[in-house]
C-alpha positions in Angstrom: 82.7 -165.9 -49.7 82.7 -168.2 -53.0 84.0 -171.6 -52.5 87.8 -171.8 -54.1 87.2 -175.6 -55.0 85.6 -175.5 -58.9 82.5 -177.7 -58.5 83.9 -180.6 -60.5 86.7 -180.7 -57.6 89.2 -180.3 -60.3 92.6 -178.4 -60.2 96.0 -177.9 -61.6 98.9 -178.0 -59.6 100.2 -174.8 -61.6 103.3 -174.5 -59.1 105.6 -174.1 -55.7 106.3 -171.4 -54.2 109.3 -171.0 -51.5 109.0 -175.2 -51.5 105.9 -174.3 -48.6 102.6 -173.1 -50.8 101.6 -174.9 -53.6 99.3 -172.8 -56.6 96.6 -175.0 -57.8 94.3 -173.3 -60.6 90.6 -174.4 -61.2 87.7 -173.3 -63.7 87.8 -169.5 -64.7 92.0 -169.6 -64.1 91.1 -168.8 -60.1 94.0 -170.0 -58.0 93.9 -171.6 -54.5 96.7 -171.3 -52.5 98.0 -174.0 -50.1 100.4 -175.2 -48.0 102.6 -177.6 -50.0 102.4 -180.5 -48.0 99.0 -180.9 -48.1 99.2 -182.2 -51.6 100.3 -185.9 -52.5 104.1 -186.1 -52.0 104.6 -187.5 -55.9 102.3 -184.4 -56.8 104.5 -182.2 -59.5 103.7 -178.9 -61.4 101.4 -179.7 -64.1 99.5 -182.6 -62.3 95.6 -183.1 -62.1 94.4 -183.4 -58.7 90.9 -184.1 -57.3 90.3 -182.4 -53.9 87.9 -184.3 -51.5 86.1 -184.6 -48.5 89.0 -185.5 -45.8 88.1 -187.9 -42.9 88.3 -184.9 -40.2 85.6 -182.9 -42.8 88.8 -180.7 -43.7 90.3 -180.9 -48.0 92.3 -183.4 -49.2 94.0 -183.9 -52.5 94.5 -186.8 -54.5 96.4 -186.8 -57.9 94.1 -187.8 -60.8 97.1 -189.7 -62.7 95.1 -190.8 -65.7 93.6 -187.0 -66.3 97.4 -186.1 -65.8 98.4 -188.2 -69.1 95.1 -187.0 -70.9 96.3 -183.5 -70.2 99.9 -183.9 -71.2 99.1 -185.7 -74.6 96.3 -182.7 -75.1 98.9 -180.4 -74.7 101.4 -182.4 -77.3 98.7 -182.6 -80.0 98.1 -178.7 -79.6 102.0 -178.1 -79.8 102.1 -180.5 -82.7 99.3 -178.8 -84.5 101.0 -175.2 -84.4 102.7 -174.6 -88.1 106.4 -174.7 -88.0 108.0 -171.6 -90.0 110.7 -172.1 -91.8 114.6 -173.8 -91.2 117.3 -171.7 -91.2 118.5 -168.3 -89.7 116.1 -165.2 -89.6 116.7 -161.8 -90.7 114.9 -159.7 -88.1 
């Protein structure tokens, strides 16, 4: 079996289910899934976190807040970049 955890230990908490699993996607779009409260209780959908090596040898997850804001203002410039069509109603 292929180790869910991308190799740069990144992931994107993409969202929560039933407030118990949370959907993190890595590389390639794969998805991990995982009980919620294993993540960082300030965690919220669209976060960066880093998993790690836990004390016990188990996963932990640890938001990346800077890679967060990098993320978000990537996003912003990409949104701000699309062309705008024009005012006004549409005729469809």
């Amino acid at each position: 079996m292929t180790d869910p955890i991308p190799s740069d230990r990144t992931l994107i908490l993409d969202r929560i289910e039933d407030g118990a699993f949370a959907v993190l996607v890595g590389a390639g779009e794969r998805e991990l899934v995982v009980p919620a409260e294993w993540l960082p209780g300030e965690a919220s959908e669209g976060d960066v976190l880093r998993a790690e090596s836990g004390p016990d040898g188990g996963i932990r997850f640890r938001l990346d807040a800077d890679a967060t804001r990098a993320r978000l203002e990537r996003m912003r410039e990409l949104r701000d970049s699309i062309p705008r069509g024009p005012a006004g109603d549409l005729d469809l």
